[in-house]
N, C-alpha and C positions, 0 to 999 in steps of 0.2 A: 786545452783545459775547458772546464763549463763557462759558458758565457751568460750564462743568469741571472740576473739580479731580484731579488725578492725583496721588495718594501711591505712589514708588515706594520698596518694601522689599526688598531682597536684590536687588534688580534686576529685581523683577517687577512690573510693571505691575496696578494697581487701581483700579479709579474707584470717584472717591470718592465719586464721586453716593449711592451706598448708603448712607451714611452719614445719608439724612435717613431713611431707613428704623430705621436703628439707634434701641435703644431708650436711654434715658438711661443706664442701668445699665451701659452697653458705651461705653467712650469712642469715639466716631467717627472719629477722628484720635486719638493719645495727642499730649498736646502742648498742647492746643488743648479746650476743653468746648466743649457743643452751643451754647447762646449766643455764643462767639464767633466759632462758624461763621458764625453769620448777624447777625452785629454790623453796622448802622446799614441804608443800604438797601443796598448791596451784597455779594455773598458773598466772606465774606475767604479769601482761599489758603493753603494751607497746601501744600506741596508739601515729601515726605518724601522727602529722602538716607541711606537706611541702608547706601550699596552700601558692600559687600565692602570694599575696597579705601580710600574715600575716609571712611566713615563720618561722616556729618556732618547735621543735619538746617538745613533752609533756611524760607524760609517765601517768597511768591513772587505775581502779579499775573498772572494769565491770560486778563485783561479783554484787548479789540483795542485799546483806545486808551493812550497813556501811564500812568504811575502817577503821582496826583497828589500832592500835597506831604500830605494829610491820611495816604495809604496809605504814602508814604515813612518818616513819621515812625513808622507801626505798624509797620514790616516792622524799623526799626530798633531800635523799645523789644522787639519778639518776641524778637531775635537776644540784645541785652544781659539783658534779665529771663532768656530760655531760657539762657544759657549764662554767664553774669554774668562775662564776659570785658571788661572794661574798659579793655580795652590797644588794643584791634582800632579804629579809626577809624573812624565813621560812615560817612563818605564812599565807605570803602573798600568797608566793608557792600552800602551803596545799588548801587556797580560792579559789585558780583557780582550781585546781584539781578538789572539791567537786563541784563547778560552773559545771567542764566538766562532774563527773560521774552523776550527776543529771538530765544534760541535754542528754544524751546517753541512761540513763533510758528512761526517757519519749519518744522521735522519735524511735521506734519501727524498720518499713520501714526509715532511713534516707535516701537510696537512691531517694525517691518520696520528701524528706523535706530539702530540702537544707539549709532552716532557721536556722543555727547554730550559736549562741550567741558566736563568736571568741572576738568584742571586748570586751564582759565581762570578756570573761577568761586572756583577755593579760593584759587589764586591772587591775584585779585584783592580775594578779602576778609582776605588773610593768614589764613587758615585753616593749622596744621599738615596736612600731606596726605603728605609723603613720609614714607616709615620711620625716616628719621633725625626727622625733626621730629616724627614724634610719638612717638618711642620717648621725644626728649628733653623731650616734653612730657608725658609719664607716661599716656600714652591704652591702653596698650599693648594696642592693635588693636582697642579696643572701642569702640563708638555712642557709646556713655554715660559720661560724665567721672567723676561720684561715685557710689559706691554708701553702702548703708547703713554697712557697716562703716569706709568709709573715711571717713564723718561720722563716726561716733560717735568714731573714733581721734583726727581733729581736732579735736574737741570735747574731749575729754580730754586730749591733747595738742599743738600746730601741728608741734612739731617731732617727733613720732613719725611722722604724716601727709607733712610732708614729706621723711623719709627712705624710708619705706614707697617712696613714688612716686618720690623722685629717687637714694634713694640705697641700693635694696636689699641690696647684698653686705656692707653693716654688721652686718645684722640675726643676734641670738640665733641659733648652733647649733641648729637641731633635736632637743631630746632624745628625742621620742617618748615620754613620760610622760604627755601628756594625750591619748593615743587614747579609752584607757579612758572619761575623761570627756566626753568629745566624740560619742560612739557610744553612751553614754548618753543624752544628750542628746535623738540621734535616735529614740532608744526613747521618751521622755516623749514626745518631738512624734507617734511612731503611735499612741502613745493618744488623745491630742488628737484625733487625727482620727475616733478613731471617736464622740467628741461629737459631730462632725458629718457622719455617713457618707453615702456618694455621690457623692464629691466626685470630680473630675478633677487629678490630677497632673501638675504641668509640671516633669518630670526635670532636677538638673541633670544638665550635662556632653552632654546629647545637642541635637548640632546649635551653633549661632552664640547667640549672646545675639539675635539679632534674631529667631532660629527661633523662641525660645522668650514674643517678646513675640510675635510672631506667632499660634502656637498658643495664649496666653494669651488674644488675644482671640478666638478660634473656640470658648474653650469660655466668655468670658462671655456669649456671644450663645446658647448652645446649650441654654439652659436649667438646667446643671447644678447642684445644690444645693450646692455648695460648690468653692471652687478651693484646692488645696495648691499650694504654692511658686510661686503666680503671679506671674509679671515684668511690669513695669511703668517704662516711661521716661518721663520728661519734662522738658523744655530741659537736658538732659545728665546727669541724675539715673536714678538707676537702682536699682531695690529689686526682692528676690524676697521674697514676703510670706506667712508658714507659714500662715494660714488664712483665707480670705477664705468668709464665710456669706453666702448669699442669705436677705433678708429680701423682704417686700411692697414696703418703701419704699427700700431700697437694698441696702449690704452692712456687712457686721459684719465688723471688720480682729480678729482675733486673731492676739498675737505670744506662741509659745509659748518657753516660760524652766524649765530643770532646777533652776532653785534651790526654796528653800523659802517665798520672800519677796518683793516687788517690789522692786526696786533703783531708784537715781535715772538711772543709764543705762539702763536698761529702757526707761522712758520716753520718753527723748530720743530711743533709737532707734526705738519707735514713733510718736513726735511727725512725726521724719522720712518715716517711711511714707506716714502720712497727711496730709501735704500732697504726698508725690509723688502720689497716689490722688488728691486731692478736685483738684488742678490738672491731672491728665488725662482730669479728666471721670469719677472713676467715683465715685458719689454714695456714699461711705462714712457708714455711720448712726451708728455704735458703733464707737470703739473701746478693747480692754482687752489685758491679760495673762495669760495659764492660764498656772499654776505648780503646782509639786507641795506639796499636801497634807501637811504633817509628821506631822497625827494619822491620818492611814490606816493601818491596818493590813488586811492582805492576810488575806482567807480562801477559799481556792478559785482560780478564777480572777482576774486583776485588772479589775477594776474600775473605768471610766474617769471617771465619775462621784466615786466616791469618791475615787480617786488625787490630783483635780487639783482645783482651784479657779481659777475665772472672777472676776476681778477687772474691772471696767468703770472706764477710766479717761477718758475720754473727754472731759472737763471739764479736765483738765491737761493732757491732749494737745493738745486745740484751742487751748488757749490759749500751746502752745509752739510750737504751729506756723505761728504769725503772725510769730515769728522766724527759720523757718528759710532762708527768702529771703536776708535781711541774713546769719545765719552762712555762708550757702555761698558767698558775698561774699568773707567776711572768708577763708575756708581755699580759696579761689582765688587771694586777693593774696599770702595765705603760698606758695602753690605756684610763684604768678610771680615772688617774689621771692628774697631768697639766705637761706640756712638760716636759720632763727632761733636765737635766741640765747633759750631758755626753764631758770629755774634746776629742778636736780630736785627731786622731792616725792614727797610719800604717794602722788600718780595715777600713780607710777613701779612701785608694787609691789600697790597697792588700787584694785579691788577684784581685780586678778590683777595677776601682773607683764606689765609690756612687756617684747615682743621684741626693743627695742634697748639695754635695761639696759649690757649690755654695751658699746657705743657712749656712751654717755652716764656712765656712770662708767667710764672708760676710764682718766682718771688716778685714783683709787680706791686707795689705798695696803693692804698687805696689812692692814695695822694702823689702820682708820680711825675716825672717831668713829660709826660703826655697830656697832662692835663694841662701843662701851657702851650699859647699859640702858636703854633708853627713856623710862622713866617719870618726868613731870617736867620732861622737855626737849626742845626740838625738834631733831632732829638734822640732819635734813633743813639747817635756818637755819643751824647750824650747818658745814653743809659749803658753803651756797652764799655762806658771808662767809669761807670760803679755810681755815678752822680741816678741813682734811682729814684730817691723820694727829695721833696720838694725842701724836704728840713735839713737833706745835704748837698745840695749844690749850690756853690759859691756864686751870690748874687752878682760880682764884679767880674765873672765871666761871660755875662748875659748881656745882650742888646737890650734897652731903656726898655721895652714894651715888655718883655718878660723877667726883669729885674723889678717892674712894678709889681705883677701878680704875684712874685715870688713875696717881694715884701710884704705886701696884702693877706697872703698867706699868712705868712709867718707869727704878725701882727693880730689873727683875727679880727682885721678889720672891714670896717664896709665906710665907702665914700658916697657923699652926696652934693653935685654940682647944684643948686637948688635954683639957683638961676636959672639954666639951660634947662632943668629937668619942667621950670615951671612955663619955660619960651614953647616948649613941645606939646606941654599938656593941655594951653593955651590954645593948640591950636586943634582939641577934640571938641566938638558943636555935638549937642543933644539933640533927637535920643542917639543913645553910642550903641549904633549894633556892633556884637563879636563874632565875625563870622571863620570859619576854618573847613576846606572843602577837604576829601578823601577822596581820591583817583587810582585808577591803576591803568598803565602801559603796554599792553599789547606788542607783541613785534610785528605780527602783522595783522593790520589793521580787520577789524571787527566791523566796520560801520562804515557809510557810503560816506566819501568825503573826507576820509583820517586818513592819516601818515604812519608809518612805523613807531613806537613806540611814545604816539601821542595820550596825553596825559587826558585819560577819559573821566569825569566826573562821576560818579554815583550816587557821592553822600554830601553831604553839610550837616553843620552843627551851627544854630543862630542864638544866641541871647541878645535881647535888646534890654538896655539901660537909660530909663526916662529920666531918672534924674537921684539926689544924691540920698540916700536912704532907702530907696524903694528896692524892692527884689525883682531881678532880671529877667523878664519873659524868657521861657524857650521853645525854640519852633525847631524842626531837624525835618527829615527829607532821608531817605533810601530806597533806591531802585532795588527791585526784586532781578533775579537773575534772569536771563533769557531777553532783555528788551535793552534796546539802546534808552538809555538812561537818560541822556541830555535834554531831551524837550520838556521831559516830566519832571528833571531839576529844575530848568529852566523856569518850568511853568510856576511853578511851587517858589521859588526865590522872588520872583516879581510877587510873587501876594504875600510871602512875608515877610520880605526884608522895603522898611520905613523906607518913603521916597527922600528924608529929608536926614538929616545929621552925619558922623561922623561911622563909618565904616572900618574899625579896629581889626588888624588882623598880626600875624606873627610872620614877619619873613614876605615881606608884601607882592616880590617879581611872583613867587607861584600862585598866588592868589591872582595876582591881574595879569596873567597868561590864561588861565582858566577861563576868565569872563573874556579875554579877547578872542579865544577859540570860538567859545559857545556865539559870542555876535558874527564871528564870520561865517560858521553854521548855519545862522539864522537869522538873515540880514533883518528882520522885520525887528529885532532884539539889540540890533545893533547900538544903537544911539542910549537907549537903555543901559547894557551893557560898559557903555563908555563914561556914562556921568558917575556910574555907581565906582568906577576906576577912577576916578577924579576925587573921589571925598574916602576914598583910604588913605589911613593911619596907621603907619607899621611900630609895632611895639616894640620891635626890638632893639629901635633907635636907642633909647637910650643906656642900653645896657651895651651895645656894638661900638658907639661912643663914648662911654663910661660917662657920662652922667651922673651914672646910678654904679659900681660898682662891689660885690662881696665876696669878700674870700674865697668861698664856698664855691663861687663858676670859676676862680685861677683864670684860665683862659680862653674860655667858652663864654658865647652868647644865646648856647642853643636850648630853648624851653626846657626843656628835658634838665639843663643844669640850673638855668634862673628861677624855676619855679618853688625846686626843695630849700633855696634859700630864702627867699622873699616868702612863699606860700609852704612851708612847711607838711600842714595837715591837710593839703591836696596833692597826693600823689598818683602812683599809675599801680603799684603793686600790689594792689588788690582787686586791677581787672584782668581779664581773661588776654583780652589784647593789648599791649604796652606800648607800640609803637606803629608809625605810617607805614613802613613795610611792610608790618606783617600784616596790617589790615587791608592793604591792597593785593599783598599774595591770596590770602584766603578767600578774599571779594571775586579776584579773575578766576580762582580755580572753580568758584560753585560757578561762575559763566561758564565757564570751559566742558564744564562738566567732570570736572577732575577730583573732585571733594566727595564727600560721603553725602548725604540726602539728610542733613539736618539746618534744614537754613534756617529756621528758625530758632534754635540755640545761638546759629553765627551772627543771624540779625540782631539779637537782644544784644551781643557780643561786642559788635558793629558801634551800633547806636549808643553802650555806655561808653564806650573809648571816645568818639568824637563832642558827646556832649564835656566830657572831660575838657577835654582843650579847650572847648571857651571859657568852659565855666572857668579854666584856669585861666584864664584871658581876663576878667573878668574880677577875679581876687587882683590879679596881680597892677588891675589899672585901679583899684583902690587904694592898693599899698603906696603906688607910685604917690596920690595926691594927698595919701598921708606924710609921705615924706615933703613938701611944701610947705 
């Protein structure tokens, strides 16, 4: 019989005969390993549908005589194992199959006959193939059913995965807050790579997903010592994988990670790698994590070696990925089947939030058992046994610290220790500066002398308070992009922050981490530095130890809640920037060069959000000594 096999990709014609050519290290077919090309005495068929249009992979018999019941049985467990579709009928399977091997006999020349009967065959195996059916089957235009991220989403959640795929216009606003971290990110990974330099890049975004598994294998065959974001399918899986190392005996998977640490999804999404890899034939030896380094510190240029650390995990990997089979089972039934019904949890907001928070606490009252303290309780259990708003859950189920705020609540009331609040206050000395610095964190470091994700200075906000009726001076300070910012804070802070009184700030560790940085920077600043940490004043004392307690915070002590109760008619929602995050994402992108070229709209931007905070600082230390 013919011994042939033809993989067609994008519609182009390749015999696959070369494939016994191919060395192990280069899967020969993706789909399929070198052994089961030539599994028992016959050569099994593999025949690849990536076209355009149909996307679909087959598997198929190009022998001249029938297919007998031993190959029927293989073309069917290929179809169910490749694509673990368990809905689609055997029978139906087998129909298409015979449809394709009938019509592969007859076109002799196909590459002169292009007339190939696809929708009969997709047809006949119920295959989704029109636009409507595979839009509604969440394929949306691609070969390949799961990728990594949509495992790991599933794995974390069924019902985030299957909103992702059936029900995207629920999904979280886009705030654009995490550019900044995301384009960091990117930076760790080019250092990564120069661990292992010479390697070949397979771009996204240029060309099909098919282009790119295509080009993927031209450069494992091409000798290259290394492949960045190589693409990789197999039976409907699909992974691009940040570093793949040529070894003697195969390849070394590296997944590179911006954190400081290995995480337990780390893992699982490189577990899922490495069985898409060792199931397509490409002999993976090792695989780990490169992460970043917390003890580096930058001298000179960076340092890739030092910056990152190689973690071999390879021993938990393998052993996770003898289940990945059965999970991509399990979040295809979820996919075939009607939304689930999953309660929310900690995987709602840790180790990041989900995109459908929103969707998912949708009934979420403004007033919910989230807004009390954590500590002690689960609140989570709490909300999915119906106890949602603060007006029905049973105070006598509650540990003493949230059975107060609850009552507090309920009561609209507000408490005042006037003793303790006047021992505190007692101990602010005039003039009273309010100071509040804006930072942003790097992963890797920027500046000669910084660590990974050390909190760099850019801005301050100063009012000083000479005494009880007067209006607050204000001084502020921002680095313009492109310069290490710290000496010209620094400089700036010494002239106008008073050598003498009482130093007010919110949340006091971040504030005098800041000044112990900059003095170890610059030792000549040092002693400087350390006195002005000596006559801070943290405000939040007394609202952390209820002193001062209101309804209004339930269980928070964070400005953001103290202020709309105590300071009412100073709020944030009518600045452009409302919070530390996002004024530190926006601050490192226009560094990065990552932002649009309007710094001057962001500094005006900048500058109203931080004088905000003192100035709330500020109301809110006169409210306190009206309550005395």
């Amino acid at each position: 019989g013919r011994r042939r096999v033809r993989a067609f990709a994008g519609g182009c014609l390749v015999d696959v005969a070369r494939a016994v050519n191919y060395t192990v290290d280069c899967s020969p077919v993706y789909g399929l390993s070198t052994s089961d090309l030539f599994a028992g005495d016959f050569l099994i068929p593999l025949i690849y549908f990536v076209f355009r249009q149909q996307m679909w992979v087959w598997c198929a018999d190009v022998t001249e005589g029938k297919l007998d019941e031993e190959m029927r049985q293989y073309a069917v467990s290929c179809v169910r194992a490749g694509f673990h579709l368990r809905r689609w009928d055997p029978d139906d399977v087998f129909a298409a199959l015979e449809v394709l091997r009938e019509a592969l006999l007859v076109q002799e020349a196909y590459e002169t006959n292009p007339s190939f009967p696809w929708e009969d065959v997709l047809q006949a195996a119920g295959v989704p193939h029109t636009e409507k059916e595979k839009g509604a089957f969440g394929m949306n235009g691609s070969a390949y059913f799961m990728s990594k991220s949509l495992f790991t989403r599933g794995m974390r959640c069924p019902l985030s995965l299957y909103l992702d795929r059936k029900r995207p216009e629920v999904r979280n606003e886009d705030s654009g807050d995490d550019v900044f971290r995301f384009n960091m990110g990117r930076e760790v990974e080019k250092h990564a790579r120069r661990l292992f330099p010479g390697g070949t890049e397979v771009p996204w975004g240029e060309g099909t997903l098919e282009d790119q598994v295509r080009f993927t294998r031209e450069v494992l065959v091409s000798g290259a010592p290394a492949v960045y974001e190589g693409a990789f399918p197999h039976g409907g899986l699909f992974v691009k994988c940040d570093i793949l190392a040529r070894r003697e005996d195969g390849w070394d998977l590296h997944e590179v990670k911006s954190s400081t640490k290995v995480k337990e999804e780390y893992v699982i999404d490189l577990a899922f790698q490495f069985h898409v890899l060792r199931s397509s034939g490409v002999p993976v030896r090792r695989a780990g994590i490169i992460h970043v380094n917390s003890n580096y510190v930058r001298r000179g240029e960076v340092d890739p070696e030092g910056l990152l650390s190689v973690e071999d995990l390879t021993e938990e990997v393998e052993a996770l990925a003898a289940g990945i089979p059965e999970e991509v089972e399990r979040l295809v039934r979820v996919l075939d089947g009607p939304e689930p019904v999953v309660p929310v949890g900690r995987y709602c907001h840790d180790p990041y939030e989900c995109d459908f928070t929103g969707y998912c606490f949708r009934d979420r009252p403004e007033y919910s058992v989230f807004e009390l303290s954590g500590r002690g309780i689960d609140l989570y259990d709490l909300y999915n046994r119906g106890y949602r708003s603060l007006d029905k859950v049973p105070p006598e189920i509650l540990p003493p610290k949230q059975k107060f705020e609850v009552e507090m609540y309920r009561a609209k009331a507000r408490r005042v220790d006037r003793q303790r609040l006047r021992e505190f206050l007692e101990r602010v000395e005039e003039p009273v500066s309010f100071l509040d610095f804006e930072t942003f964190s790097p992963a890797v470091p920027l500046y000669e002398g910084t660590t990974p994700y050390e909190k760099i200075p850019f801005q301050y906000s100063l009012h000083v308070l000479t005494g009880d009726g007067t209006e607050p001076v204000h001084r502020e300070f921002l680095a313009d992009p492109g310069e290490d910012p710290r000496r010209r804070l620094l400089e700036a802070l010494v002239r106008d922050l008073p050598g003498e009184g009482s130093v007010v700030v919110y949340h006091a560790p971040f504030e005098k981490r800041v000044l112990q940085l900059l003095g170890q920077r610059f030792p000549e600043f040092r002693g400087w530095a350390e006195s002005v940490i000596a006559r801070i004043v943290d405000l939040i004392e007394p609202f952390r130890y209820r002193f001062v307690h209101d309804w209004k915070m339930v269980g928070s002590s964070s400005l953001k809640k103290v202020l709309p109760a105590f300071v009412p008619h100073l709020g944030y929602d009518d600045l452009h920037i409302q919070e530390g995050e996002q004024a530190s994402s926006i601050y490192g992108c226009h560094v990065m060069g990552w932002a649009p070229s309007n710094w001057e709209a962001v500094r005006k931007h900048l500058l109203e959000y931080c004088r905000r905070d003192t100035l709330g600082l500020v109301e809110l230390y006169r409210v306190l000594r009206g309550l005395v």
